[in-house]
N, C-alpha and C positions, 0 to 999 in steps of 0.2 A: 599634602596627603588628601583632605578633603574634595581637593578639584579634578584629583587624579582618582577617586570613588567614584565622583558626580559625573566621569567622563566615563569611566567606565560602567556606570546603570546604563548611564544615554546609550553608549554602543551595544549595551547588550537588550533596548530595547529595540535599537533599529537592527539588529540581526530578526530578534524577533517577530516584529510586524514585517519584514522582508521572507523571512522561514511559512510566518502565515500564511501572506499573498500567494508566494508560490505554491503552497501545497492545497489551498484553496480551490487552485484553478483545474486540476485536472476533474476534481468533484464536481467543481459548478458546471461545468460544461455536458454533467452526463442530463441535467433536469433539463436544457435546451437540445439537445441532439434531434429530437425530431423535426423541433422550428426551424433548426439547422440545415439538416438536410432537405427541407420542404422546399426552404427557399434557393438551395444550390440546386434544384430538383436532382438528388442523385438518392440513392438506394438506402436501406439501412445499413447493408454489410460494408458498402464504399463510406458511408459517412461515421462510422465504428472507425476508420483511418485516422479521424480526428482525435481520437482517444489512443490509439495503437503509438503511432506516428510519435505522441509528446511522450509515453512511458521506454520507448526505444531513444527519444533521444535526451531524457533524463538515465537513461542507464549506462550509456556511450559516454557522457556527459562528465558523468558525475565523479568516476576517478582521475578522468584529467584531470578536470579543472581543480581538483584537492591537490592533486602535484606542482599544478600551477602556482596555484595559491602558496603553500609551502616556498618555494621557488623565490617565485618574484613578490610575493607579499599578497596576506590576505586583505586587505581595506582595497588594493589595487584591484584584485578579481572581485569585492564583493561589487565595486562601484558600474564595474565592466559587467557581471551578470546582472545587476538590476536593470540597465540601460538595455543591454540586450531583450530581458524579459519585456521592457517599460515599450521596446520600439517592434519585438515579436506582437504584444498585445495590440498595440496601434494597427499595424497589418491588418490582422483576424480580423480585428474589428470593419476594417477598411474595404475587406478582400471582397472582388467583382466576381470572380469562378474562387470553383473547390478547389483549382491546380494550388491558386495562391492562398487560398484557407489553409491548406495544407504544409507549406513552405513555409507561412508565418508559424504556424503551431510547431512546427523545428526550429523557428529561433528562439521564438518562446520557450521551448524544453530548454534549449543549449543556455539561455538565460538563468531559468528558474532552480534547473538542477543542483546546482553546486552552494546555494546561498545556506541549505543547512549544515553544508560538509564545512565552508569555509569558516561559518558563525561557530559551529562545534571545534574545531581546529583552534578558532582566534581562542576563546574560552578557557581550554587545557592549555594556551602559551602564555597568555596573560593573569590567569587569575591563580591565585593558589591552591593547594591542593584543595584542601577544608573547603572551599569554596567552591569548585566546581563540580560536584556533582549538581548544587538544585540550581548553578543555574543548565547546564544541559539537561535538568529535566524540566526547567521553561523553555526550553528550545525544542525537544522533543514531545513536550503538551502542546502547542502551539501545533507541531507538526502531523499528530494527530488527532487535535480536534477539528481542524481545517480540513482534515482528508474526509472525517466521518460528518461533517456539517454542511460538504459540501453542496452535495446534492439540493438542502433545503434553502441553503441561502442561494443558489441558484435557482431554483424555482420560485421563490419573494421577489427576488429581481424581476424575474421575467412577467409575475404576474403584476409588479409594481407598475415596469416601464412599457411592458409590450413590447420588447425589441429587445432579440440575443445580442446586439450589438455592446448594449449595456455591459454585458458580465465582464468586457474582456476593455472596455473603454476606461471604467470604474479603475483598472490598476495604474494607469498613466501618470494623475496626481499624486498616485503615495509612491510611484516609483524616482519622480522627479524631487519629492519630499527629502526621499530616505538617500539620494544622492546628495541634496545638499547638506542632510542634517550629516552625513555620513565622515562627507571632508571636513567638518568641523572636529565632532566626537571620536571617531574613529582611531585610533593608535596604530601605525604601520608593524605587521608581524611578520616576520617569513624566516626562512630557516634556508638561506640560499646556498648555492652547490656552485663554484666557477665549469662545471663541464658544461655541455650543449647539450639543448633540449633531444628527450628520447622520441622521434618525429617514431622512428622505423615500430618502437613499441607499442608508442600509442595507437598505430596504425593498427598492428596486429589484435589489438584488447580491444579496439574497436570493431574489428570486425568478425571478434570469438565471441563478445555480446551482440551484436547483432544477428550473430545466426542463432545463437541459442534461443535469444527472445523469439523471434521470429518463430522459428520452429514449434516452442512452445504456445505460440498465440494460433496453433494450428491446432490444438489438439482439442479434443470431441469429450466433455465429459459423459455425456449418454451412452459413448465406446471410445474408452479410455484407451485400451492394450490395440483394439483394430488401428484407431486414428493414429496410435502410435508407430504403429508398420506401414503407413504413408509415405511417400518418399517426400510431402514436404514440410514434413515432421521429422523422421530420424536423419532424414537428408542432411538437414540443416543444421541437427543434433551433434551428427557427426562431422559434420564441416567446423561446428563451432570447436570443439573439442578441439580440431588438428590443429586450428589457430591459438586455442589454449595453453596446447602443447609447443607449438613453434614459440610462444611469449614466453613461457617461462623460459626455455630453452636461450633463447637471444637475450632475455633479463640477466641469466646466470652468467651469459656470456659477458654481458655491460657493465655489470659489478664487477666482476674478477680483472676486467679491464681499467679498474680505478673508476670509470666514468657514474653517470647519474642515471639511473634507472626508474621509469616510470612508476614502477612496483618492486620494491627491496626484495632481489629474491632471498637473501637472507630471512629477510622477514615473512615469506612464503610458507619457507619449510619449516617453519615454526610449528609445531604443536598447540601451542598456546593460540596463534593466530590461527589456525585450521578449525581447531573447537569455538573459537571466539564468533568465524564462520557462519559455521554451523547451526548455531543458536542464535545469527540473525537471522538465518532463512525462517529457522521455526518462528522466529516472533514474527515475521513477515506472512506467515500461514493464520498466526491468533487474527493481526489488522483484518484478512483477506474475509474470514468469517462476519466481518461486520457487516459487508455489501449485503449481505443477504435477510439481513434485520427486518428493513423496509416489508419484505415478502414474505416474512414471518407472521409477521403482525397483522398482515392483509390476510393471508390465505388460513394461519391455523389460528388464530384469535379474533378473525372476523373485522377488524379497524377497516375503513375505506381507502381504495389508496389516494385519495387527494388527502389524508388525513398520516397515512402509513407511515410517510418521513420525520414525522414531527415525533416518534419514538423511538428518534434514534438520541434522543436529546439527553434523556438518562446514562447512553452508554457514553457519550462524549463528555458530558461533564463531568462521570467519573473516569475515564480515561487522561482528562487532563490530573484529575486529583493523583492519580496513579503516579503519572508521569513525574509531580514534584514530589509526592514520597516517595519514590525511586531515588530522588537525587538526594532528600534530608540523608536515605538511608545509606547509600556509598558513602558520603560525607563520615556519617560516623561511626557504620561498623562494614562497609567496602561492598564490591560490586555483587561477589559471591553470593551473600546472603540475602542482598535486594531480589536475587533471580532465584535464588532458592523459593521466597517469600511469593513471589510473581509466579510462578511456575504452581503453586499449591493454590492461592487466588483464583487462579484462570483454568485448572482445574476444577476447582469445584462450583464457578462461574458457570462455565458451559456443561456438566452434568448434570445441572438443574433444568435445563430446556430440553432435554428428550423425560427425564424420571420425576419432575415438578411440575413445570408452572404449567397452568390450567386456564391463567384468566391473566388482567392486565399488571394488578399489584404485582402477581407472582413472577412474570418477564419485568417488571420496573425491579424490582431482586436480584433476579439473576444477571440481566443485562449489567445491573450495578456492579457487582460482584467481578463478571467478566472484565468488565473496564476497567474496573481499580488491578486486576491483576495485569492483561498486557500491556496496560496505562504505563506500570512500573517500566516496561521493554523500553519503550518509546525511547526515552531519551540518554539519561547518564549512563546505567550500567554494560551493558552488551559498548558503547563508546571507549570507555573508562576501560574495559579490558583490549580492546582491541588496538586500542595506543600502547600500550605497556608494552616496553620496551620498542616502539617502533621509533620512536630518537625523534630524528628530523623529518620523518615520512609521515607524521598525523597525519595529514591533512588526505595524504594517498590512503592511508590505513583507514578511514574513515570513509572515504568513497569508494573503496574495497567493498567493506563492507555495508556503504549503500545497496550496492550494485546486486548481492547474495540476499540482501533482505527483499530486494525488487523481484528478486526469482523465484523465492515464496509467496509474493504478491499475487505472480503471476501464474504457480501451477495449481497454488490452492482453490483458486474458484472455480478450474475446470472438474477440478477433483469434487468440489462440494455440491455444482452445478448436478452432476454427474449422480447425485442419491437422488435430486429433486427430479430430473428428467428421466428415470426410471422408472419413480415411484407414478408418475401422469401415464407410461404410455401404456400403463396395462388399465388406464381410467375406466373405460367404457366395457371391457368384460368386467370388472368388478363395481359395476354400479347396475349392470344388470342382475349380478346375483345379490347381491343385497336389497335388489325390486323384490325377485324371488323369495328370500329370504322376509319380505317383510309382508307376503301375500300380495305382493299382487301380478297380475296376469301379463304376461309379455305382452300377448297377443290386442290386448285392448289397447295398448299404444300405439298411434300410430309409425309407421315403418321407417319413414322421414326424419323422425328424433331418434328413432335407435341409431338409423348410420347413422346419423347427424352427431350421437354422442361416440359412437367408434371412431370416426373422420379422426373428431376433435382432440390432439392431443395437450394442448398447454390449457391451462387455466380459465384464460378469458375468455378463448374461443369456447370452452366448455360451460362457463356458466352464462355466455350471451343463447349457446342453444336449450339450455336449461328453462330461461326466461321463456320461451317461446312453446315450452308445455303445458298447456290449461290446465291440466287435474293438479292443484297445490297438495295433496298427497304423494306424490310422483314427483316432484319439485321438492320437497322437503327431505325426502328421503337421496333425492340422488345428491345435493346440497350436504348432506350429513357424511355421505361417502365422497364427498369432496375433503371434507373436512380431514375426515380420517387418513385419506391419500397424502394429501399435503400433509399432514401431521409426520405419516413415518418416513417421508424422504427428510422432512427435518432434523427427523429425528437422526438420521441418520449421520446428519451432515454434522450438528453440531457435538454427536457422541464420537466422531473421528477430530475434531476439534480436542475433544478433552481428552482422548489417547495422545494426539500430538502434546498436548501439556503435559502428559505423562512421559515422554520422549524426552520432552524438552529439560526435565527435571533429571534425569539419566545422566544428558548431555552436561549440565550445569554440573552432576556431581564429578562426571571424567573431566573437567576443566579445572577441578577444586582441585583434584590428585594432582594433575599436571602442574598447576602451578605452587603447591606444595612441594614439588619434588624439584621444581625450578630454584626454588627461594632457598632450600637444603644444599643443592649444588652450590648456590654463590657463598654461604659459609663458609 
């Protein structure tokens, strides 16, 4: 009993420093993107592919390989995606042109994707009930504090080593580690099916996530509803959708046929599984609000941004705390109550950053506050509901609902982007009437800095023409209406934040009925 304990810590810390690595990498890569593209000499918006390119093929990715996994065994796929990730990173690292920067960052995703699906899957097949919730909420701390870290421990690299090469070279030895440590510790699990692999499904779910992402990595937060009526945005919107609809369509077909289904449509038309859904997306909207921390602190609290990353440090530490009392709390009063509990947290988390904090203690609060509430998301519970009753398809049901939390990832920052980039472009009439308003004379300025501040609409380019007004009168004052601008797209962004927790708390209590009225029928 004891060596069959000691085998299973081991496995569940090599899922976890593996769940790290991977979720590390998409973060560490945004604090190099520009060294990046310097040295590919290509563009910002071309070398953004670098980042696009690994979140599409983590989302393609990641319900396969859960089926996979399921299938032919998870220690088999975990061993195949680390090596994948361990020989994508080698690439990147390696690559001569951006064609090949780019090809390695697709095997990388196809690597890195699935190591939290398979680690969460191995978890709920091996370990007992009582027991797995805190540890999927080490696996989903782990998963979270890596995403929100990312950016700084990529930028310590980079100022450590001088060379992007570092961030992506650095995974090869733990990937080569966690394969040997793997075929030791590891216990083979899988829940196999004798039909033949679903090729024709996978096909089709791969390419309803791909036009979806896509489409949405198109849209404009500054003109949300116009970018929306783009053709290649609804274009793709709607293409992905028709392939949506051909999958379930051909699923329902492969089930009824006895055969193995990529995705149990049984398990589709689930209610239970539709809310379980749902309330990954919204926790995928809470993480998405983090990006914007950094430029919080810079712009409405004044911190430098060589200085900006390093508060994000608050929200990560308790994000991971969150994450394992999430898990204590399914453990021993279930998932319900954890989200109940998570959802009022992260509520009153993000209502303090538009109607409180004023200075740094008061964001070191709030941000706490927030963390420890979709800390709780992260890992066991939204998991824990989403297997229930899915049998032998965890490992699918769980890369399901990677995939729907990825699409919260991905609408919520255009939406958030969308207050900020608002709130800048009316900068320049509103910093002349507040010149006005504070006495002083348009006309004594000269004509150069007024366009100069009209031109300008984002941030930097606004307070580099700033710098370049001698009256420190006129400098302090347009300064002050910097402040205040950036203050109310903030404000904006994270008080639709704490509506979404108030959504989300809705959504939790229609999931409570449902599966109330489920547990009543099996009597």
């Amino acid at each position: 009993m004891g060596t069959t304990n000691n085998n299973q810590r081991a496995a569940l810390t090599l899922f976890t420093v593996g769940v790290f690595m991977a979720a590390l990498d998409n973060g560490i890569i945004s604090a190099a993107l520009t060294t990046i593209n310097r040295s590919f000499g290509v563009s910002a918006s071309w070398g953004a592919w670098g980042v696009t390119l690994y979140s599409l093929g983590l989302a393609v990715s990641v319900p396969i390989v859960g089926k996979l996994s399921d299938k032919f065994g998870r220690k088999k796929l975990f061993m195949i995606e680390i090596a994948l990730f361990g020989i994508g990173s080698l690439l990147v690292a390696v690559s001569q042109t951006f064609s090949m920067f780019l090809i390695s960052r697709l095997i990388q995703s196809l690597g890195g994707g699935g190591i939290f699906i398979i680690g969460s899957s191995h978890v709920l097949s091996t370990l007992p009930k009582e027991k797995q919730g805190r540890a999927l909420g080490l696996l989903g701390g782990m998963n979270g504090v890596a995403a929100v870290l990312g950016p700084n421990i990529g930028s310590f690299l980079l100022d450590l080593t001088g060379n992007w090469h570092w961030l992506f070279l650095i995974n090869i030895p733990i990937a080569i580690v966690l394969i040997f440590c793997g075929v030791i510790f590891i216990q083979e699990t899988s829940n196999p099916n004798d039909g033949p692999l679903d090729f024709l499904g996978s096909l089709l779910l791969s390419f309803a996530i791909l036009s979806v992402m896509y489409g949405m990595t198109n849209l404009s937060g500054a003109e949300l509803i116009k970018s929306l009526l783009t053709l290649k945005v609804y274009g793709f919107l709607l293409l992905g959708i028709v392939f949506a609809m051909l999958f379930i369509f051909f699923e329902k077909r492969v089930e009824e046929n006895g055969h193995d289904p990529i995705l149990s449509y049984s398990l589709i038309r689930k209610k239970q599984f539709q809310w379980t859904l749902l309330i990954g997306m919204l926790s995928g909207a809470f993480i998405a609000a983090v990006i914007f921390i950094p430029s919080y602190v810079e712009q409405v609290l004044g911190i430098s941004a060589e200085k900006s990353g390093y508060w994000m440090t608050p929200l990560a530490l308790a994000s991971g705390i969150g994450a394992g009392l999430g898990g204590v709390i399914v453990d021993k009063r279930g998932p319900i109550k954890a989200l109940f509990l998570a959802s009022i947290i992260t509520m009153i988390g993000f209502f303090l950053f538009p109607f409180w904090v004023e200075n740094l203690w008061q964001f070191i609060v709030a941000s706490t506050i927030a963390g420890i509430g979709f800390g709780i998301t992260l890992g066991a519970p939204i998991s824990v509901l989403a297997t229930e009753g899915a049998g032998a398809n965890k490992g699918s049901a769980l890369g399901t609902l990677s995939v729907v939390r990825q699409i919260g990832l991905t609408i919520a920052p255009t939406i958030y982007a969308g207050f900020i980039t608002r709130s800048f472009q009316s900068a320049g009439e509103k910093m002349i009437n507040h010149l006005k308003d504070a006495g002083i004379n348009i006309n004594d300025i000269p004509l150069e800095y007024l366009n100069s501040l009209h031109e300008n609409m984002d941030q930097a380019a606004i307070e580099e023409a700033i710098t370049n007004i001698p009256d420190p009168t006129v400098q302090q004052t347009i300064m002050n209406t910097l402040h205040d601008i950036a203050y109310e797209g903030f404000s904006g962004l994270y008080l639709t934040v704490a509506i979404i927790s108030c959504l989300f708390f809705f959504a939790v209590g229609i999931l409570a009925l449902i599966r109330t009225r489920n547990k009543e029928k099996m009597l």
